[in-house]
C-alpha positions as protocol buffer text, in pm:
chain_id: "A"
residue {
  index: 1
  type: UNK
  ca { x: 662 y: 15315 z: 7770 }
}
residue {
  index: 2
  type: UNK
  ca { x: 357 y: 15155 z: 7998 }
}
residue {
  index: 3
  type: UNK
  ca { x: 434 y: 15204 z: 8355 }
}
residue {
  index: 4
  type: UNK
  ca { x: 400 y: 14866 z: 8566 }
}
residue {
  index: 5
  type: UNK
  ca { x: 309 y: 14882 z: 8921 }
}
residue {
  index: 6
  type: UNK
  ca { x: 493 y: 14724 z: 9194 }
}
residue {
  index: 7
  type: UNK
  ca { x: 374 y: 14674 z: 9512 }
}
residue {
  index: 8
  type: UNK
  ca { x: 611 y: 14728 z: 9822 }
}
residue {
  index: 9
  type: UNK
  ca { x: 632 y: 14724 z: 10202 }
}
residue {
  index: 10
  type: UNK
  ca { x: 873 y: 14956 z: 10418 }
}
residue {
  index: 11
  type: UNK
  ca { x: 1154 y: 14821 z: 10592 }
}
residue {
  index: 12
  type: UNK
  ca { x: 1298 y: 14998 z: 10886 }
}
residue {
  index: 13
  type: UNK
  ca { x: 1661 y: 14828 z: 10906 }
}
residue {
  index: 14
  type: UNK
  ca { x: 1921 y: 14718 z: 10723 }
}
residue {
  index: 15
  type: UNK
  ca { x: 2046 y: 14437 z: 10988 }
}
residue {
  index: 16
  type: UNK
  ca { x: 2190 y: 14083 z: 10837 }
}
residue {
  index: 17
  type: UNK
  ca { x: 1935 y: 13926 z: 11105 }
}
residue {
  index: 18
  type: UNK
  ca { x: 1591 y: 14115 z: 10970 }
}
residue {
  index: 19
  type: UNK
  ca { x: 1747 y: 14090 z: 10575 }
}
residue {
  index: 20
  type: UNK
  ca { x: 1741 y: 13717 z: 10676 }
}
residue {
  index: 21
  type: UNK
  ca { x: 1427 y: 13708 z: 10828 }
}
residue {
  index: 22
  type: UNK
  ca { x: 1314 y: 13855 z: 10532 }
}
residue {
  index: 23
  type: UNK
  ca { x: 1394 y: 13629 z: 10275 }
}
residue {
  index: 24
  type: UNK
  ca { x: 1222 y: 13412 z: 10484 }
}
residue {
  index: 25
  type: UNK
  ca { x: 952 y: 13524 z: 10473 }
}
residue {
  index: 26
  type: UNK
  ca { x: 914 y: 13531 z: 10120 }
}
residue {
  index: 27
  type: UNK
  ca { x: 1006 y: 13842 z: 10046 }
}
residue {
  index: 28
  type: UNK
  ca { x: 1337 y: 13993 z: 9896 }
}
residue {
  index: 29
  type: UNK
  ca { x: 1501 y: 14315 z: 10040 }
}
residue {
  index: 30
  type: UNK
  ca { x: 1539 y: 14628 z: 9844 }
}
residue {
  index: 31
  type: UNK
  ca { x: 1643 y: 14962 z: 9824 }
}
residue {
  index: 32
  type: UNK
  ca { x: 1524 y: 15245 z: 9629 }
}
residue {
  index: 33
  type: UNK
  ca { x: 1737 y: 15570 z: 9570 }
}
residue {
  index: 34
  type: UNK
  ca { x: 1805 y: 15860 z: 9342 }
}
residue {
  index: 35
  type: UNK
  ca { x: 1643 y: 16226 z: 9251 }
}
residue {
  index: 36
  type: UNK
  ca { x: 1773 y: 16329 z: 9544 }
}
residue {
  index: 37
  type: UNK
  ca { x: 1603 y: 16149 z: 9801 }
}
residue {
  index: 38
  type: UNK
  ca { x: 1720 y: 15945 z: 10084 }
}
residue {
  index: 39
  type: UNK
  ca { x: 1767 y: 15603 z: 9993 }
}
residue {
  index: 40
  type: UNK
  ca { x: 1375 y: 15383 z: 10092 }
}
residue {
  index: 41
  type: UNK
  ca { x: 1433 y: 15052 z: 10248 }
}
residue {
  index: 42
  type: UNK
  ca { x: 1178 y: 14796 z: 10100 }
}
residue {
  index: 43
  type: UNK
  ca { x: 1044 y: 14462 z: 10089 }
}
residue {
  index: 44
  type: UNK
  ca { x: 907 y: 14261 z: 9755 }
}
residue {
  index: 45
  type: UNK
  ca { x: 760 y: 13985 z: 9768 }
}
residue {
  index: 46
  type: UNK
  ca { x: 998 y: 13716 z: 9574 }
}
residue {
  index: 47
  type: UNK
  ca { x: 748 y: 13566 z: 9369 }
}
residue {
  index: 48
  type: UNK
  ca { x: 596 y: 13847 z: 9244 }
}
residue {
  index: 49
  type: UNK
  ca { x: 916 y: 14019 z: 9180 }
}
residue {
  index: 50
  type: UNK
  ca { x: 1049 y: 13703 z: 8989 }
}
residue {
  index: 51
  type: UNK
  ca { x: 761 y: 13683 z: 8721 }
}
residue {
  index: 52
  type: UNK
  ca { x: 812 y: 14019 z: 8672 }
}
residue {
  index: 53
  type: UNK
  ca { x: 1185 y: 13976 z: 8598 }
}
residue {
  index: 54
  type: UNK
  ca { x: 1090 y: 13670 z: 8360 }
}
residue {
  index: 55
  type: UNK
  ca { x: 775 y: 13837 z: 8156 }
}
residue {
  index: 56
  type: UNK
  ca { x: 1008 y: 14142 z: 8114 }
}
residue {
  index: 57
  type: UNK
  ca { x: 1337 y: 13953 z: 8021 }
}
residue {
  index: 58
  type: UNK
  ca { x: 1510 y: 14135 z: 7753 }
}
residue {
  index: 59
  type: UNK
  ca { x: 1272 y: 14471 z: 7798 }
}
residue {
  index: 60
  type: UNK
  ca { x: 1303 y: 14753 z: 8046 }
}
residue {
  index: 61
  type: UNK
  ca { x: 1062 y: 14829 z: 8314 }
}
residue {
  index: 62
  type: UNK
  ca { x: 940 y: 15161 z: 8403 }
}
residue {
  index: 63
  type: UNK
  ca { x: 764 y: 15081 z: 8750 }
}
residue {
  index: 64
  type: UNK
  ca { x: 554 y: 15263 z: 8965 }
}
residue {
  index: 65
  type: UNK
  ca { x: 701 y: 15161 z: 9340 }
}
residue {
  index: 66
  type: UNK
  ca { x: 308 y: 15140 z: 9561 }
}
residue {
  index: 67
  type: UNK
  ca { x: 357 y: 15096 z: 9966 }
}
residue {
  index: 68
  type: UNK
  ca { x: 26 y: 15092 z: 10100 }
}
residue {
  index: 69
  type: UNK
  ca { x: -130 y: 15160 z: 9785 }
}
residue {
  index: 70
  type: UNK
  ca { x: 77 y: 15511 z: 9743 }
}
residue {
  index: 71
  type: UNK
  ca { x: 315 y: 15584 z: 9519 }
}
residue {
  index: 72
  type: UNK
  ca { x: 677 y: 15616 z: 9631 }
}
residue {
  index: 73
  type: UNK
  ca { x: 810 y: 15751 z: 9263 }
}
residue {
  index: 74
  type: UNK
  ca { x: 870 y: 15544 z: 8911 }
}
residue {
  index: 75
  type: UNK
  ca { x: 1213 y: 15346 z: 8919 }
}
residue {
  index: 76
  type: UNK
  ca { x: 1350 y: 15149 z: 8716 }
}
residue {
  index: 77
  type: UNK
  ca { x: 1535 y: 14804 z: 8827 }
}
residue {
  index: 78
  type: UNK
  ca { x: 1923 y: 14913 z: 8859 }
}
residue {
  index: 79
  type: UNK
  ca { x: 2028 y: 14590 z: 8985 }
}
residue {
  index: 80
  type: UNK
  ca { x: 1923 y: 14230 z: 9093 }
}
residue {
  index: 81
  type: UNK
  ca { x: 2168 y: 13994 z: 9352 }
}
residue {
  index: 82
  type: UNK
  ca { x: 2121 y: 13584 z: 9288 }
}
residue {
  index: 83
  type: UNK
  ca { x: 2186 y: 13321 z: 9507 }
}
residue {
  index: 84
  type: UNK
  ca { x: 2509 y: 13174 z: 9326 }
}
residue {
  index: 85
  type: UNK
  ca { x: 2358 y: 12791 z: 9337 }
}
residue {
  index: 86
  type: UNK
  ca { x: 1963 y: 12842 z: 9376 }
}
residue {
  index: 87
  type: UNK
  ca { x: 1914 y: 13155 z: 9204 }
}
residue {
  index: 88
  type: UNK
  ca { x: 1679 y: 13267 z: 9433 }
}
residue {
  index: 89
  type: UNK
  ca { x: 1651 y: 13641 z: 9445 }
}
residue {
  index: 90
  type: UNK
  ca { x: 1865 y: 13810 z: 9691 }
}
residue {
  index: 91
  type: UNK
  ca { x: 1864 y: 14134 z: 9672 }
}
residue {
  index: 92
  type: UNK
  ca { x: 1687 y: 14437 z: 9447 }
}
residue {
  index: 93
  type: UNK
  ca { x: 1822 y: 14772 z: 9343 }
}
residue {
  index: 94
  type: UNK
  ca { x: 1548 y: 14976 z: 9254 }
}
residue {
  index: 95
  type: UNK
  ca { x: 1707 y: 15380 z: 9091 }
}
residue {
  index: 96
  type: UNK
  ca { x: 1394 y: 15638 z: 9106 }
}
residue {
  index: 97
  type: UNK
  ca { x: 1365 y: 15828 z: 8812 }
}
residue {
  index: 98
  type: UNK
  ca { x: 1252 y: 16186 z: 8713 }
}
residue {
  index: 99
  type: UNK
  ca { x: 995 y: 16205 z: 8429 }
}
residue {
  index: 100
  type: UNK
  ca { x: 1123 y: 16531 z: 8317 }
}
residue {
  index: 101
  type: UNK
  ca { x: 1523 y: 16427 z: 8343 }
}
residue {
  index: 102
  type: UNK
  ca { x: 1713 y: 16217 z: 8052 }
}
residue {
  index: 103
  type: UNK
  ca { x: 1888 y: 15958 z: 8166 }
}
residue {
  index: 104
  type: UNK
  ca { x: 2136 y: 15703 z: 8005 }
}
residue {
  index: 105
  type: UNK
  ca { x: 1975 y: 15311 z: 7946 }
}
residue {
  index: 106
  type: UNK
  ca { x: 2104 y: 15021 z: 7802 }
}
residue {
  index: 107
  type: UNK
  ca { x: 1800 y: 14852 z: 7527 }
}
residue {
  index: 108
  type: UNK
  ca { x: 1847 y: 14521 z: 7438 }
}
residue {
  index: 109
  type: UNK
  ca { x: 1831 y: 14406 z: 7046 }
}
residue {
  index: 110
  type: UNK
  ca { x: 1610 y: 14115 z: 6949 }
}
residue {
  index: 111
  type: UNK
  ca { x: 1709 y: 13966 z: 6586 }
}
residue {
  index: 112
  type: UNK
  ca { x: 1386 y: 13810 z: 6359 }
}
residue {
  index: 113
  type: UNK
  ca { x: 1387 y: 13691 z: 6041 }
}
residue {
  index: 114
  type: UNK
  ca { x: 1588 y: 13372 z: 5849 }
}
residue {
  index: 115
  type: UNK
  ca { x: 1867 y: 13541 z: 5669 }
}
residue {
  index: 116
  type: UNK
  ca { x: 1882 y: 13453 z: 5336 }
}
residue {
  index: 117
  type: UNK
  ca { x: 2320 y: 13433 z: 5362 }
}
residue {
  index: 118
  type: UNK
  ca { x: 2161 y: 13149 z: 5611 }
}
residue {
  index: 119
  type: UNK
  ca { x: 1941 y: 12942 z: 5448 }
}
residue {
  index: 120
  type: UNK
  ca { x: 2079 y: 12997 z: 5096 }
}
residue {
  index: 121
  type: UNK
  ca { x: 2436 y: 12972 z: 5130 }
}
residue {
  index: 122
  type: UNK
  ca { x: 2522 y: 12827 z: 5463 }
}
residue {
  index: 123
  type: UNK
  ca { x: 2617 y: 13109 z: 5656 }
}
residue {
  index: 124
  type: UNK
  ca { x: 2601 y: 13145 z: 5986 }
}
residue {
  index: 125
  type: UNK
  ca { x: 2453 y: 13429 z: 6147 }
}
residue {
  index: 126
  type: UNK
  ca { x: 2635 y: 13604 z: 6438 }
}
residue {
  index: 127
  type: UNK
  ca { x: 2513 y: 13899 z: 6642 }
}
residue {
  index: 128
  type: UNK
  ca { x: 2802 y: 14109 z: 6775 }
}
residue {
  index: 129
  type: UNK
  ca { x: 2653 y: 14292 z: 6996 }
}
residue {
  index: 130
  type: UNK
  ca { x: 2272 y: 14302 z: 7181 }
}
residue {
  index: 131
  type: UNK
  ca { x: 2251 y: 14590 z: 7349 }
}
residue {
  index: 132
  type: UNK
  ca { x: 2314 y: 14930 z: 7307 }
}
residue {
  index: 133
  type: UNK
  ca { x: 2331 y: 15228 z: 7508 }
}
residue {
  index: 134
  type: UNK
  ca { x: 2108 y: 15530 z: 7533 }
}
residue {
  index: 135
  type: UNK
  ca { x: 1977 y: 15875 z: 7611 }
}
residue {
  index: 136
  type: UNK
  ca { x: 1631 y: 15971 z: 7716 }
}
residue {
  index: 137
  type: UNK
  ca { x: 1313 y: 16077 z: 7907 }
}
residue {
  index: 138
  type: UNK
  ca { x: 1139 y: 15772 z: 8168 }
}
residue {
  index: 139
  type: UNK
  ca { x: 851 y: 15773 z: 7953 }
}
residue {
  index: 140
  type: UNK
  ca { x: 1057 y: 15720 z: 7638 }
}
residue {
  index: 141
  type: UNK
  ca { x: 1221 y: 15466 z: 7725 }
}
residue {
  index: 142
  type: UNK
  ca { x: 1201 y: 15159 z: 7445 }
}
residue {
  index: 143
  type: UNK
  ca { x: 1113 y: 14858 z: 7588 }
}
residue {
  index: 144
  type: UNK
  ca { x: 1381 y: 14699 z: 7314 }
}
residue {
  index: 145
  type: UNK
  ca { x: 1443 y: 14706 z: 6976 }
}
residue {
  index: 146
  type: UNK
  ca { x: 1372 y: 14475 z: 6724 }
}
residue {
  index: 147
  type: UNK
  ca { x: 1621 y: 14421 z: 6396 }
}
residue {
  index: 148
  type: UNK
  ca { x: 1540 y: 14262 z: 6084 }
}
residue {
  index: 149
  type: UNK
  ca { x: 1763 y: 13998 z: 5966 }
}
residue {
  index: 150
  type: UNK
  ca { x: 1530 y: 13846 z: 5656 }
}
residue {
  index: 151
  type: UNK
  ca { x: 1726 y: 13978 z: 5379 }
}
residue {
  index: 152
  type: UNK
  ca { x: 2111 y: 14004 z: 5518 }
}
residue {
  index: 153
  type: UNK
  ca { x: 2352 y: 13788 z: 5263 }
}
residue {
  index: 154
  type: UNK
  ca { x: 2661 y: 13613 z: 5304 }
}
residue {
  index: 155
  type: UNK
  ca { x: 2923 y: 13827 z: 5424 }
}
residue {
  index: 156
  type: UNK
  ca { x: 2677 y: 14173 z: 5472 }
}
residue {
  index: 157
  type: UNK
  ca { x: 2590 y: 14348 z: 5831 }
}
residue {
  index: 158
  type: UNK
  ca { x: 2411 y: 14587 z: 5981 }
}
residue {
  index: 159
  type: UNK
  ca { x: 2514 y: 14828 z: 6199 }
}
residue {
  index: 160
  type: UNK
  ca { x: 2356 y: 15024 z: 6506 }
}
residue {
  index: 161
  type: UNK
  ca { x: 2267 y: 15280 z: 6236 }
}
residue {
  index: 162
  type: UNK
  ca { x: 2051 y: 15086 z: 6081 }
}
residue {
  index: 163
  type: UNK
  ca { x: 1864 y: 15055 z: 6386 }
}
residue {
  index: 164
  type: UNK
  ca { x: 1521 y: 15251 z: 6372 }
}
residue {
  index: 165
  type: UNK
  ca { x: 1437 y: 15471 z: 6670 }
}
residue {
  index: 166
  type: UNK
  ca { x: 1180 y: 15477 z: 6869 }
}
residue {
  index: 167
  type: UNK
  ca { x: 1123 y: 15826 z: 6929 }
}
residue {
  index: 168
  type: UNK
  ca { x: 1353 y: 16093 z: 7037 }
}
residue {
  index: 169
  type: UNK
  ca { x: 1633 y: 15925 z: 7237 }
}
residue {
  index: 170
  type: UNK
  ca { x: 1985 y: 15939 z: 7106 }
}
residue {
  index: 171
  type: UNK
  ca { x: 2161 y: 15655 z: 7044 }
}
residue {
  index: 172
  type: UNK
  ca { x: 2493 y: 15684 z: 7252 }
}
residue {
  index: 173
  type: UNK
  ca { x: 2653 y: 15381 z: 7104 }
}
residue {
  index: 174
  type: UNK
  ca { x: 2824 y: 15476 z: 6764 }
}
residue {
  index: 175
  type: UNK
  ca { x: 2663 y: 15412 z: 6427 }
}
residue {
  index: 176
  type: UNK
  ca { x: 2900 y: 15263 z: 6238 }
}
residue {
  index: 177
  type: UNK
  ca { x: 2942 y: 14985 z: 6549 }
}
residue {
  index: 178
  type: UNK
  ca { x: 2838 y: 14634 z: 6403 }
}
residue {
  index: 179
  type: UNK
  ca { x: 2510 y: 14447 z: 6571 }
}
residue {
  index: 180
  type: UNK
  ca { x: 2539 y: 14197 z: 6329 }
}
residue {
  index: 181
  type: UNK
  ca { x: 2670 y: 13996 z: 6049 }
}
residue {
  index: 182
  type: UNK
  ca { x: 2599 y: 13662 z: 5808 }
}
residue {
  index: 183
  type: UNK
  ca { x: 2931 y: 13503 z: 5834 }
}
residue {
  index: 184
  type: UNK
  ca { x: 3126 y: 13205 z: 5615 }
}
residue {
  index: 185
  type: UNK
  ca { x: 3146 y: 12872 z: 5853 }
}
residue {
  index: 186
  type: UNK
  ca { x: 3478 y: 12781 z: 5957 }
}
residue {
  index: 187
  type: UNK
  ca { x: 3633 y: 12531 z: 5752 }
}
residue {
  index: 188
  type: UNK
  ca { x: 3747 y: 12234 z: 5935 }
}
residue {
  index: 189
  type: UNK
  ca { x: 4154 y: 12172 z: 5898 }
}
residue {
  index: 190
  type: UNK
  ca { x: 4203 y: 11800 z: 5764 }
}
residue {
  index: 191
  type: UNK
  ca { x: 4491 y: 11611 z: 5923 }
}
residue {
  index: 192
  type: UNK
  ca { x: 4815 y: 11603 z: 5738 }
}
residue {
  index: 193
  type: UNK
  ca { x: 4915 y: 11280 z: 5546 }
}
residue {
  index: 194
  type: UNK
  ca { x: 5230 y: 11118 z: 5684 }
}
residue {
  index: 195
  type: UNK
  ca { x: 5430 y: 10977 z: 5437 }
}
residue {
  index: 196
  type: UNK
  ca { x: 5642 y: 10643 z: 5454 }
}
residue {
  index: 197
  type: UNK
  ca { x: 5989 y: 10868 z: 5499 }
}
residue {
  index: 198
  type: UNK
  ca { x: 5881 y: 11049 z: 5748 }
}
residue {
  index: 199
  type: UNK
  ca { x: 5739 y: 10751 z: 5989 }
}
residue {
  index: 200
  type: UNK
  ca { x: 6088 y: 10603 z: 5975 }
}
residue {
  index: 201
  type: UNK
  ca { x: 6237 y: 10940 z: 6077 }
}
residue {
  index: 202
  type: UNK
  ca { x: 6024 y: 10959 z: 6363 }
}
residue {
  index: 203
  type: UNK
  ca { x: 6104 y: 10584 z: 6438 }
}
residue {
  index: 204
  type: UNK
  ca { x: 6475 y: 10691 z: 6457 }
}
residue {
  index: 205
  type: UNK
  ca { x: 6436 y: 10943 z: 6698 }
}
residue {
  index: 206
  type: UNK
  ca { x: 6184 y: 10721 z: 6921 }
}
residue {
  index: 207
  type: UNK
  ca { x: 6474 y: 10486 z: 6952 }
}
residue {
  index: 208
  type: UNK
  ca { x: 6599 y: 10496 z: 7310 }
}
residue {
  index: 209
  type: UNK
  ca { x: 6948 y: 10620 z: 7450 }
}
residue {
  index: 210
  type: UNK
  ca { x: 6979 y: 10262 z: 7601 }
}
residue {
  index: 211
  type: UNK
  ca { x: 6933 y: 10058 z: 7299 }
}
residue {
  index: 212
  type: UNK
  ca { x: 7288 y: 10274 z: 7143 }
}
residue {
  index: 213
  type: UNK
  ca { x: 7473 y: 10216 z: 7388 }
}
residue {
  index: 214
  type: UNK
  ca { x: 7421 y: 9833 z: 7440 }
}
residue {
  index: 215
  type: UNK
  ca { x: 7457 y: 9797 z: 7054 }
}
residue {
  index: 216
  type: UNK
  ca { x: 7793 y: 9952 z: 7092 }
}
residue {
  index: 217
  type: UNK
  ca { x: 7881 y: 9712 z: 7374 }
}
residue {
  index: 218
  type: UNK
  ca { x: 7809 y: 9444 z: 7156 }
}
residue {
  index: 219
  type: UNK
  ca { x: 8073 y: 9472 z: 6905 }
}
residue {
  index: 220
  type: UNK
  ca { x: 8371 y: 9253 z: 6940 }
}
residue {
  index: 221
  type: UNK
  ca { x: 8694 y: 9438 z: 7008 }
}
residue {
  index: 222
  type: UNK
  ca { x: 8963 y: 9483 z: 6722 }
}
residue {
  index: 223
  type: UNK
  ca { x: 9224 y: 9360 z: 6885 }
}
């Protein structure tokens, strides 16, 4: 996996009023923790952070976390807070990593191809799942992996077995789970045909209380 650098300044407090000032500033607080160390307050600047986070979407990142041009350990980016309207970055978990320690990732799974279930016969293709979950060294960490679809027929799948490794990580998520399938379309359910008999029916029953009893009222007494 290529190592990306990421350039950082320190922060010395957590406070609401310098997180705000901040973000502000252009820059998004962070936090860096793990192997052991105490956890490094940090400041990224937002744009720079945010094209990362779009050139890399659907890969993972092994970064190398630079404050003052010296390196503060590789990470990887555990989590990223959003603005719930704007979007704009919030917050960034960064978890440092040991190159000599495995740790468990989740890859994403990119799908290529037209499957010929697809374009042959209609189907529609549906991917189950588009991650899965894995053990490893840093460095061997996948950016993603990419399945094959070209040649998947109606109603055949693959699994995560059929997914082809990288290098030595172990796949954590079982083999026989499903990634994805060519599928037969839903048929759409035509409305039922009312016949004659049965409007009337329903006409009787529409017929309100009121209407009875005034019929009744209108009949002339025996007497």
């Amino acid at each position: 996996m290529q190592i990306v650098e990421l350039q950082a300044a320190p922060r010395t407090r957590a406070r609401k009023s310098e997180v705000k000032a901040s973000r502000r500033d252009g820059t998004v607080p962070a936090v860096m923790y793990g192997s052991g160390k105490p956890a490094t307050l940090l400041a990224i600047d937002e744009k720079m952070l945010r094209t990362m986070i779009q050139e890399s979407q659907g890969t993972t990142l092994l970064l190398d976390v630079l404050v003052d041009g010296q390196s503060q350990g590789k990470a990887v980016i555990r989590d990223v807070q959003r603005h719930p309207v704007s979007r704009s970055l919030l917050h960034c978990d960064l978890l440092e990593v040991n190159l000599d320690r495995e740790y468990t990732v989740t890859i994403p799974i990119h799908f290529e191809g037209d499957p010929i279930g697809v374009r042959t016969f209609g189907g529609i293709l549906q991917e189950t799942i588009r991650e899965i979950e894995i053990k490893c060294r840093p460095m061997d960490i996948p950016e993603s992996y990419t399945v094959d679809v070209t040649n998947l027929s109606l109603g055949e799948s693959l699994h995560v077995s059929d997914i082809e490794k990288a290098g030595d990580e172990e796949f954590l998520t079982p083999s026989d789970v499903q990634i994805v399938a060519v599928v037969q379309p839903m048929a759409e359910e035509e409305p039922e045909e009312v016949e004659e008999g049965e409007e009337a029916e329903v006409g009787e029953v529409g017929k309100e209380d009121g209407e009875e009893e005034a019929s009744d009222e209108e009949k002339p007494d025996d007497k």
